[in-house]
Residue, then its C-alpha position, 0 to 999 in steps of 0.5 A: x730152278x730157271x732151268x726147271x721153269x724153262x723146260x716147263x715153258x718149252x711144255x716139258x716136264x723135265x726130269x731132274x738130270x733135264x734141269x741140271x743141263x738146262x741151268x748147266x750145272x753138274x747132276x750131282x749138283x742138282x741131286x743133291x737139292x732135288x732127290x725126286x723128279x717129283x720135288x724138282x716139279x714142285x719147287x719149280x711151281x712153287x716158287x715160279x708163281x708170283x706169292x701175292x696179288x695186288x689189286x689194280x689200283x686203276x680200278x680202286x673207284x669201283x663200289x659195287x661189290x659185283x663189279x670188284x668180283x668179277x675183276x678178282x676173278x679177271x685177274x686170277x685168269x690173267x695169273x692163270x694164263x700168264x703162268x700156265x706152262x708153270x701150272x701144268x707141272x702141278 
């Protein structure tokens, strides 16, 4: 998967004998979890993106129902860019 998410970050979309040389590991290898360039690509966004969001505890004095969606949505954009490369290959 590293490889795959490199190729990812460089802007490739890396086909599955691409990721076995980047993670340097034999084709056979790499065949053999990820038949399908398709399957590679998925489980490389899959598991490239953080499972959970926890909110900023610097912001927990924040009331107004207005002020805590507007940093829910600043921070999924933040996730958004910091994964962007990861995202792309959706």
């Amino acid at each position: 998967m590293e490889g795959a998410r490199k190729l990812l970050r460089e802007g490739k979309i890396p086909s599955v004998a691409d990721a076995a040389e980047a993670a340097r590991v034999s084709r056979a290898t790499a065949y053999r979890y990820f038949p399908t360039q398709s399957s590679l690509i998925q489980e490389a966004v899959d598991t490239g993106l953080p499972t959970t969001w926890e909110p900023d505890e610097r912001h927990a004095d924040l009331t107004a129902f207005a002020d805590r969606v507007e940093r829910a949505i600043a921070e999924m954009l933040t996730l958004t860019h910091d994964n962007e490369a990861v995202l792309r290959g959706v």
